[in-house]
Structures are given as structure tokens and as C-alpha cells.
RODOZA-281538 format. One record per residue (C-alpha): residue in one letter; y, x, z; residue number from 1. Coordinates in steps of 0.2 Angstrom, whole numbers. Each point is the difference from the previous one (the first is absolute). Layout:
REM residues N
(A (Y X Z) NUM),
...
//
This chain:
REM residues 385
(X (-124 72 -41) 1),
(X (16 -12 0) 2),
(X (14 9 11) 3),
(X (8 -8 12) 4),
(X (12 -8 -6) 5),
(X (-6 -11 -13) 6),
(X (-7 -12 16) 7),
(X (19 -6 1) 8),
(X (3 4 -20) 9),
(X (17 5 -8) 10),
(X (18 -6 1) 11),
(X (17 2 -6) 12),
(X (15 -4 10) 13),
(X (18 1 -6) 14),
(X (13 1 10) 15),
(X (18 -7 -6) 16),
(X (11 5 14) 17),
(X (18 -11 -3) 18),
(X (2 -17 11) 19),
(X (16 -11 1) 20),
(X (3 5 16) 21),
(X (-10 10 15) 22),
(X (-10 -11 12) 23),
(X (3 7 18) 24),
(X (-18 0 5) 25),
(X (-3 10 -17) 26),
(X (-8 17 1) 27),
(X (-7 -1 -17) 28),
(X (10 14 -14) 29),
(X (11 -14 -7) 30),
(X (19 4 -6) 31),
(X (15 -12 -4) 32),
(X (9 6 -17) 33),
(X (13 -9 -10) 34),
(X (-8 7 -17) 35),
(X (-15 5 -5) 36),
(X (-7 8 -16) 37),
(X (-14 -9 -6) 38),
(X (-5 10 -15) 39),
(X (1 14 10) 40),
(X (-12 -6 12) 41),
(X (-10 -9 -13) 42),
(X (-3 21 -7) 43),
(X (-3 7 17) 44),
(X (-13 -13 4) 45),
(X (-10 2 -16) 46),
(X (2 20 3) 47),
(X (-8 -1 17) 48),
(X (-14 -13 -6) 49),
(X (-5 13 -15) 50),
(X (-1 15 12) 51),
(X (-11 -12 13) 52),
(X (-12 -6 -14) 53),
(X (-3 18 -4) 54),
(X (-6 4 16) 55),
(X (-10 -15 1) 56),
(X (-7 -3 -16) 57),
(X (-14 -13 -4) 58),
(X (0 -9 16) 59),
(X (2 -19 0) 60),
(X (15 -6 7) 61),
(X (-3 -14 14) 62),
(X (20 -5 4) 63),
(X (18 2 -4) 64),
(X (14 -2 12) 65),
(X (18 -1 0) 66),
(X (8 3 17) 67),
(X (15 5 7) 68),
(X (14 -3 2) 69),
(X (2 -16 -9) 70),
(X (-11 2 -17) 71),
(X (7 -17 -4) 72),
(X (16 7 -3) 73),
(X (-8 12 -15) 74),
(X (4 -3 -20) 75),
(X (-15 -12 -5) 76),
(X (-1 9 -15) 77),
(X (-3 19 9) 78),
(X (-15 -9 10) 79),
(X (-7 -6 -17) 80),
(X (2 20 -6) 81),
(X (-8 5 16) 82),
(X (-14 -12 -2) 83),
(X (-2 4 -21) 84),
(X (-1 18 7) 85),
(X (-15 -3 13) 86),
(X (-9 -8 -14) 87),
(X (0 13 -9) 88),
(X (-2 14 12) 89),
(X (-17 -8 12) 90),
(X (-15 -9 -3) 91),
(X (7 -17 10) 92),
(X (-12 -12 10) 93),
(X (-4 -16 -10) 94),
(X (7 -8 17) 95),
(X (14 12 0) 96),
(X (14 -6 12) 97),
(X (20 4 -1) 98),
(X (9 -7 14) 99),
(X (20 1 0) 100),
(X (11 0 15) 101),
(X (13 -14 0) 102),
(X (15 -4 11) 103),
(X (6 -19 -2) 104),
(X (17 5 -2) 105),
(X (-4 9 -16) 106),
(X (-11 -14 -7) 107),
(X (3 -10 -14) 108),
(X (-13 -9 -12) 109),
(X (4 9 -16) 110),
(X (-2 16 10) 111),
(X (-16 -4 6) 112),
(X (-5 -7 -17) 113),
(X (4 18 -6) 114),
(X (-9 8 13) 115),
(X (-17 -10 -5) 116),
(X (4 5 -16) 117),
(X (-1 19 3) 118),
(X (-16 -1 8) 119),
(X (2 -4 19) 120),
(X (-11 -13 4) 121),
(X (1 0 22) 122),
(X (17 -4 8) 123),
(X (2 6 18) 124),
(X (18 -7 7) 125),
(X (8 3 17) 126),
(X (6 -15 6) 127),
(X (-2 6 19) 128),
(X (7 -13 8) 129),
(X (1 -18 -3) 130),
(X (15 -4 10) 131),
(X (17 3 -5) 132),
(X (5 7 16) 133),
(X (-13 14 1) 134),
(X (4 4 -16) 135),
(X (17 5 4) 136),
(X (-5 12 14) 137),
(X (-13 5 -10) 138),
(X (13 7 -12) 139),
(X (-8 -11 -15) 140),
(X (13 -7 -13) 141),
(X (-10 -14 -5) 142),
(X (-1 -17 9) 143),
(X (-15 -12 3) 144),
(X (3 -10 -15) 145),
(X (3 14 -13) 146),
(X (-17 8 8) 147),
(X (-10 -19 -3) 148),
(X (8 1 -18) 149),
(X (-4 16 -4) 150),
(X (-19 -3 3) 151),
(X (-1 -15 -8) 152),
(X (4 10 -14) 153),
(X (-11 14 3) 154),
(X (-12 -14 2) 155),
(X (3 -8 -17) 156),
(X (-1 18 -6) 157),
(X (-15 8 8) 158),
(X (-17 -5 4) 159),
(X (2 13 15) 160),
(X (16 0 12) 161),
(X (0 7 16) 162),
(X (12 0 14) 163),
(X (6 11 15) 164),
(X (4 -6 16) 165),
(X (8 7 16) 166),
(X (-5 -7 18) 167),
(X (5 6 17) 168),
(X (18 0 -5) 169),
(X (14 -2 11) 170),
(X (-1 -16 13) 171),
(X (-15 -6 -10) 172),
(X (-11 -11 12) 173),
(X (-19 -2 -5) 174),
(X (4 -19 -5) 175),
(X (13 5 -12) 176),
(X (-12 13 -9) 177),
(X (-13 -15 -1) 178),
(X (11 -11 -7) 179),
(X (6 14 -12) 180),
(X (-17 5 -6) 181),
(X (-7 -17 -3) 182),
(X (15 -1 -12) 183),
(X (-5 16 -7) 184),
(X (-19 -5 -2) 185),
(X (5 -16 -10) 186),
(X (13 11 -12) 187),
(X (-17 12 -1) 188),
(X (-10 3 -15) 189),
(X (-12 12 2) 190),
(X (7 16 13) 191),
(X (12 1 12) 192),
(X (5 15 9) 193),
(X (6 -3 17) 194),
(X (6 17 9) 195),
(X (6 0 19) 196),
(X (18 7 1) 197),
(X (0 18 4) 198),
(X (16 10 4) 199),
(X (-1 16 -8) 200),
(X (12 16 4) 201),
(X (10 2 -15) 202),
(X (5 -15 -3) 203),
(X (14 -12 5) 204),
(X (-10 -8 14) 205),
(X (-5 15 2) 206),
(X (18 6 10) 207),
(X (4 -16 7) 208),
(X (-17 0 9) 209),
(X (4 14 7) 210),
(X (17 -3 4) 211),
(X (-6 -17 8) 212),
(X (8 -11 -14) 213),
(X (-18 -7 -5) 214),
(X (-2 -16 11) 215),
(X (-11 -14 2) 216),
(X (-17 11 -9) 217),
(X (-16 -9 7) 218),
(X (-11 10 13) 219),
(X (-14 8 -2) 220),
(X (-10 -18 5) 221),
(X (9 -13 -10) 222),
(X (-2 15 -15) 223),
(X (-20 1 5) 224),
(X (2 -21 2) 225),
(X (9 -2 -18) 226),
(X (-15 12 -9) 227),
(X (-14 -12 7) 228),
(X (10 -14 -6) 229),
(X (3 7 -16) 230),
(X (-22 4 -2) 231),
(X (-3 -19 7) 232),
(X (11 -8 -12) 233),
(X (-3 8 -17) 234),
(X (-19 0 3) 235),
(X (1 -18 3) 236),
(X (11 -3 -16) 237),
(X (-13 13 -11) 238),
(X (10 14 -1) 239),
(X (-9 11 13) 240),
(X (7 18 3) 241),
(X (-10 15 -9) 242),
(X (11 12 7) 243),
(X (11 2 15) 244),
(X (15 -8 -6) 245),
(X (-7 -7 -18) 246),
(X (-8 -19 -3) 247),
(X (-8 -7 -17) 248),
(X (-10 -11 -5) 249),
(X (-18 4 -7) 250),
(X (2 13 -14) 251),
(X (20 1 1) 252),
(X (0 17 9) 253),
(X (11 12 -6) 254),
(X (-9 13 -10) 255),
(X (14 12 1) 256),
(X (2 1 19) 257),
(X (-21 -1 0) 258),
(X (2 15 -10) 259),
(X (9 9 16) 260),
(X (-8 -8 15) 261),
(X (-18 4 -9) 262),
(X (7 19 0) 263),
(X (0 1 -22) 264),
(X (10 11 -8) 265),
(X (17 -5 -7) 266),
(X (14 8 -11) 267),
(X (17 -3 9) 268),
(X (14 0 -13) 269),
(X (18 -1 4) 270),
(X (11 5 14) 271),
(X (-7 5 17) 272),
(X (-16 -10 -7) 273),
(X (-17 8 8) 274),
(X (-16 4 -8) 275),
(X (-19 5 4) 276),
(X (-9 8 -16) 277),
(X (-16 7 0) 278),
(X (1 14 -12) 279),
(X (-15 13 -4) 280),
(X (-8 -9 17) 281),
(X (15 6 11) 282),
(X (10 -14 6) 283),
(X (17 2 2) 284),
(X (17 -8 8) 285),
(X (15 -2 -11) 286),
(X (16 -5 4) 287),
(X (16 0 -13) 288),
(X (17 2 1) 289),
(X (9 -12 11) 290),
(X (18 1 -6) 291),
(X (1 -9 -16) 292),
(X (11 9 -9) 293),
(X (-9 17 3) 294),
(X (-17 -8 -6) 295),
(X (7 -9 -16) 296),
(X (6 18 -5) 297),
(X (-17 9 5) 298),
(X (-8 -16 -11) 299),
(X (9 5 -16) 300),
(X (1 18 3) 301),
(X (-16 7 10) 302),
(X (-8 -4 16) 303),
(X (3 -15 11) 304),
(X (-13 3 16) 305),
(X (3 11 16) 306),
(X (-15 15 1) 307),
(X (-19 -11 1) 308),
(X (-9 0 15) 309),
(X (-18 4 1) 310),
(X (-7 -11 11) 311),
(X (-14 5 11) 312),
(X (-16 -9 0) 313),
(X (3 -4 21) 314),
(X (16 -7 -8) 315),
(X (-8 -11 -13) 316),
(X (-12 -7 14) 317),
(X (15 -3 11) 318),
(X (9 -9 -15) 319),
(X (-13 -11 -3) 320),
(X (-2 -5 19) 321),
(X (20 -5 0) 322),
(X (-1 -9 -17) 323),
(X (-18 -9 -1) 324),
(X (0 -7 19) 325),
(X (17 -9 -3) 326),
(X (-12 -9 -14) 327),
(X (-12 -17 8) 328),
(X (-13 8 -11) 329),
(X (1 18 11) 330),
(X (-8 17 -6) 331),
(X (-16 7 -4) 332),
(X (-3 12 13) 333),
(X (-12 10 -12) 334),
(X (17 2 -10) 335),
(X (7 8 15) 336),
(X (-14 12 3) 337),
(X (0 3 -21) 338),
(X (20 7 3) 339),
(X (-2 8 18) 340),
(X (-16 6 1) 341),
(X (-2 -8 18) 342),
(X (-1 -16 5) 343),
(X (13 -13 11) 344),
(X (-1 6 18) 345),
(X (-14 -13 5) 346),
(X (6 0 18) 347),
(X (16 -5 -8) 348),
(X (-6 -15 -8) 349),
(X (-12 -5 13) 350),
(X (15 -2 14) 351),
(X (11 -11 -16) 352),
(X (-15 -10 -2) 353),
(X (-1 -4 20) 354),
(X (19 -5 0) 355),
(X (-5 -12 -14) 356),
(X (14 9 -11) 357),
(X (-15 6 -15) 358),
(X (-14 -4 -6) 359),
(X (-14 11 -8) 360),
(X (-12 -5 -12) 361),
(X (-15 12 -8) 362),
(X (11 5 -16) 363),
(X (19 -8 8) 364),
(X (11 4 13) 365),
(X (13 -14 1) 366),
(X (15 -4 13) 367),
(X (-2 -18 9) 368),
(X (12 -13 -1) 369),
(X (5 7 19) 370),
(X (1 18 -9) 371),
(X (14 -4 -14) 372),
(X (12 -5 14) 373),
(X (2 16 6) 374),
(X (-7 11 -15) 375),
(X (8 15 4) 376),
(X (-6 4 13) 377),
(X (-19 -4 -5) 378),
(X (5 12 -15) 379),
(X (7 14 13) 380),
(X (-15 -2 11) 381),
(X (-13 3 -15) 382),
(X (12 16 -7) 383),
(X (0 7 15) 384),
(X (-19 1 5) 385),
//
């Protein structure tokens, strides 16, 4: 029988973990460093990518990502080593897709030329706003018109571009984002990410938010009014959302993110980059170094990942609940049963299914338009019956 985790299939992320400069709503492992050592990352990379095909020999690679940080920012020619490496490690899908993370600051077209030539062959940038204004308090050191440029030359580049957006940010009215993402939607190839500001501790925004410093942040209305917006305007325009924040057109999904969202199994490579391997049918969790130094050195000398955690099957289930229903597509609850051994509290779906926030179909259980507005707390209810 096929184990669990080929029905979301097998992907490699790589996390580069250096930016120009740190975002203040960042809470991703990202560093600022005046020099960097490519050849020496370019060894620890290849390291770690020989010791995870060893472990996960034979299967068929579905996606490559490079996150970070600011991946952009990476020697073209380590990427291309990286990429020769995967080659030649994993059987690869004849669709196989390597999507890069770009800034526009760090954006040029010979860059991106070089990049196509190692191998990338998806572009996923972070513009995040299209106003100069927000872009300053966002912390961005791009403008508007170095963000426009720099797609246009992603788009001459790449048959696949996709962009990041953040909405709900500081004295943002629900006519500015519609303006703003009608912009967007005609700058749009095929994907756009479109994530609601979130003010995460840790972070920059973080402490002034708590010190009072954060003003003019939408309420929790305008926020709910800005995310039906957002689904009436990119369904209209063909770029419906498949997932909570995430819109494509028909086929341009991403595969990599599929790969987390349908609960898969993926190698997480890199500083403070995650992973779920299925090894011997026991899935574990892994998590690797954050601080980049210490991980570089683990890379070329030994091991780079804190102790593996067994994760129970109730754990699994519970996983698949938080990943699959943030999908449009939902869960199979047979999948569920299959981890848990029990199925979803029906009581529990039944009251959901009353407040119009889920709906249950004979071999699908799937969150409602209604639902993904305040998904949270639809996945809280489920978790805890």
C-alpha cells in the first residue's frame, strides 16, 4: 500500500537565510551580513542534499524551492550547483518546478538570466505593496517603480512569476486595496499571493504594537471586509483563490506549497528550514539549525538538525486537518480515519455545517467561503472535539 504521504508527494525546500535588510514584520530566519562565503555555502548545501538523498532514495522529486531570506541575493552560479546536484541525486518529475525567491531590489536582468540558466524555472517576488508610502513603513527598500521593472523582467524571463502582497496595513481603506489589487491583477501572470498583515511577537512591529506605536491597523471588520473583496475581485478576473491566501489561474498552483498543504513529505535544507520525512513508515518532524553560522559548520563537519521528532499518528491526523482545510479542495476524511484511527467528531462538523462555515461531501470535508474568514477558529473547533 502507498503511505501516506505520497498523496501530497515529495519536496525540497532551501532556505538562504541573508536579506539586505530586516523587514519589521519579518519573523522568518533571515540575517543581514556584509559578507558572505559563497563556496562555502555552495559545499554545505551539496553536503546536506547528499545526506537527504540517502535517506530518501528513489523517490520522485515534485518541487524545489528557494526561500529565505532573500534567495535572490545567492551567487547564480551556487544555484546552478545546487540544481546539477538534484539531478543527480532524485528521480525529478517530467513537470518538475524550482521556484526562486526575488526581492526587487536585488533584481537585475542579467541576474535573472543566470538564474533561468541554472535551472529555476518559477519566480515568486515580494513586491507587498504597490505604494511608495506603505513601502516605507513596511520597512521595503524598493519603490513602486523598481518593483514594476523588476517584474517586467522576471516576466521577459519566466513563463511563471508570482507576486506577494500585503493588505490590511496601516490606514489602509477597503477602496485603497481595491484599487491596489486591480493593479496587481493586471501586472498578474499566473499566481498571486495576497496575505493579510499579521503582527507577529518577535518582530519589529511586534514591540511597537505593544508599546502602542502601531497605529492606524484595520479592525477586525474592515480586515473580514478587505478578504471578501480580495475572493470577489481575483475570481472575477480568473485567478480564484485555491488556498487561504494564494490565487492562480487554472493549472498555475504551486506545486511546492501543494506539497505542504496536501500534507507530502518534504526535505528542509538550510538554516531553521523544517521538514516531514516519512522514513521506514514513521513520519517524523525536522527542524535544522537556525543560526547560520552554527549550521554552515554542522553542514561541512557533521550534523545540522536538532533531535527528530516522532510524530504520533493523532499528530499526523491533526496535521492534515491544519494544512488540507486551508486548501479550496479540503481533505479526505478517510485519510483522517487512515492516520487516527477515529473519525472527525461528527457532532463537530454538524454544528460548522449549521453556521454555514463547512461543508461535507461523501469523500470531502471542505471550509465555506464564510469558513476561510475566520479559519482558525473552524480548525480549533474540529481539534478540539
Amino acid at each position: 500500500m502507498a503511505e501516506d504521504w505520497e498523496q501530497g508527494g515529495f519536496g525540497l525546500y532551501i532556505h538562504w537565510p541573508f536579506c539586505a535588510a530586516k523587514c519589521p514584520y519579518c519573523d522568518f530566519n533571515s540575517h543581514v551580513s556584509r559578507s558572505i562565503d559563497h563556496s562555502a555555502w555552495r559545499k554545505g548545501y551539496l553536503a546536506e542534499l547528499r545526506r537527504a538523498a540517502h535517506e530518501t532514495k528513489g523517490r520522485v522529486l515534485r518541487s524545489v524551492f528557494f526561500g529565505g531570506g532573500t534567495p535572490s541575493l545567492m551567487d547564480p552560479d551556487v544555484v546552478a550547483d545546487i540544481m546539477s546536484e538534484i539531478y543527480r541525486l532524485w528521480p525529478t518529475a517530467n513537470d518538475l518546478e524550482t521556484t526562486l525567491e526575488a526581492n526587487p531590489s536585488s533584481v537585475e536582468a542579467g541576474r535573472f538570466a543566470a538564474f533561468r540558466q541554472a535551472g529555476i524555472n518559477r519566480i515568486s517576488m515580494g513586491v507587498q505593496a504597490l505604494n511608495d508610502e506603505d513601502l516605507r513603513r513596511l520597512g521595503r527598500i524598493h519603490t513602486v517603480g523598481e518593483a514594476r521593472t523588476a517584474f517586467d523582467v522576471a516576466r521577459a524571463t519566466f513563463d511563471r512569476v508570482s507576486f506577494d502582497l500585503i493588505y490590511g496595513r496601516q490606514k489602509q481603506t477597503l477602496d485603497d486595496w481595491k484599487i491596489e489589487l486591480k493593479q496587481a491583477l493586471n501586472m498578474a501572470i499566473d499566481h498571486l499571493s495576497l496575505y493579510q498583515l499579521t503582527i507577529e511577537q518577535g518582530t519589529a512591529f511586534g514591540d511597537r504594537y505593544n508599546a502602542g506605536k502601531l497605529a492606524g491597523l484595520p479592525s477586525d471588520d474592515l480586515g473580514a471586509d478587505m478578504y471578501e473583496v480580495t475572493q470577489d475581485i481575483c475570481g472575477e478576473a480568473g485567478m480564484p483563490s485555491y488556498e487561504v491566501s494564494n490565487h492562480a489561474r487554472d493549472g498555475a498552483q504551486s506545486r511546492h506549497n501543494l506539497v505542504y498543504w496536501r500534507y507530502g513529505d518534504y526535505v528542509g535544507i538550510g538554516p531553521g528550514a523544517h521538514g516531514r520525512l516519512t522514513i521506514d513508515g514513521q513520519r517524523t518532524a525536522t527542524e535544522c539549525f537556525s543560526n547560520p553560522k552554527r549550521w554552515l559548520e554542522a553542514a561541512l563537519g557533521g550534523e545540522t538538525e536538532k533531535p527528530r521528532e516522532r510524530l504520533a499518528r493523532e499528530d499526523q491526523a491533526s496535521e492534515l486537518l491544519l494544512m488540507g482545510l486551508r486548501l479550496k479542495e479540503g481533505i479526505d476524511p478517510k485519510r483522517f480515519f487512515n492516520l487516527s484511527g477515529r473519525n472527525i467528531d461528527q457532532n463537530a462538523i454538524n454544528e460548522l455545517i449549521d453556521l454555514d462555515l463547512l461543508n461535507a461531501q461523501k469523500d470531502r470535508i471542505i471550509v465555506s467561503n464564510q469558513g476561510f474568514m475566520i479559519l482558525n477558529a473552524v480548525l480549533r473547533r474540529l481539534l478540539e472535539a
